[in-house]
N, C-alpha and C positions, 0 to 999 in steps of 0.2 A: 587543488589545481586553480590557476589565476584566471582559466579560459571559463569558469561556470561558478555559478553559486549552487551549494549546497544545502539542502534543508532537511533538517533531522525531528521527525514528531515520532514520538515514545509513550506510550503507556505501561502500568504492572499491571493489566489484568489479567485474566485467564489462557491469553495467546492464542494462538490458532492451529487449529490441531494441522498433522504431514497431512491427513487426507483432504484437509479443505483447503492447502496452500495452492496446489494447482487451480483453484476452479475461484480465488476471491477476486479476481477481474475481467470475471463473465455474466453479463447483464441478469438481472434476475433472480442470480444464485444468492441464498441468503440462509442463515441459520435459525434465526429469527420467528417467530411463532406467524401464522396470519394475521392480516392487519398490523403485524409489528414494524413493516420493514418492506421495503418493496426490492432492494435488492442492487441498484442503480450507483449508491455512492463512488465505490470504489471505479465501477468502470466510467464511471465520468471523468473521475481525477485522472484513471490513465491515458485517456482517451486527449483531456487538455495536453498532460505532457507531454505525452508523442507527437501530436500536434504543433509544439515547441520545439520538438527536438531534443527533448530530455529523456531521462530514465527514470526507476521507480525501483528500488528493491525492497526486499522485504524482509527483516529475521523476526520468527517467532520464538518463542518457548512455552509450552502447555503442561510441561513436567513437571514437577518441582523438584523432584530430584534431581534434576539438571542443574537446578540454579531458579532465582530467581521469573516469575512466569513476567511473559507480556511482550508486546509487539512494536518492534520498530518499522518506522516509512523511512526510506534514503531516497530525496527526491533531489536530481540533479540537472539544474536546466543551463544551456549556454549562456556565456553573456553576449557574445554577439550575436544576437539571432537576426537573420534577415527573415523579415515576412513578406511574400509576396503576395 
């Protein structure tokens, strides 16, 4: 679409399992050991692109039987943004 840019970040690693895809853009939530991680990343980003007026989806894979493991970001912002 010529109305937005599109931005695609991909990793192979381990992906993210069904049961943590609802809860990875809620402040806090983290998988992470203590003092690993405080949890915050992810709801910052969504928070900027809503903010914008964009979207954010997500595909995992943690199978390997599936197919290759690891996680895509589909982040989609307007070009025209008015900021008021």
């Amino acid at each position: 679409d010529s109305s937005s840019f599109t931005i695609k970040i991909s990793d192979t690693g381990t992906g993210i399992s069904q049961e943590n895809m609802d809860k990875i853009f809620t402040p806090f939530f983290t998988t992470k050991g203590p003092g690993k991680g405080t949890g915050l990343g992810l709801p910052l980003v969504y928070g900027i692109i809503k903010m914008h007026r964009g979207q954010i989806n997500v595909k995992s894979n943690c199978d390997k039987r599936l197919g290759p493991t690891g996680t895509s970001f589909i982040i989609i912002i307007p070009k025209n943004l008015k900021i008021e």
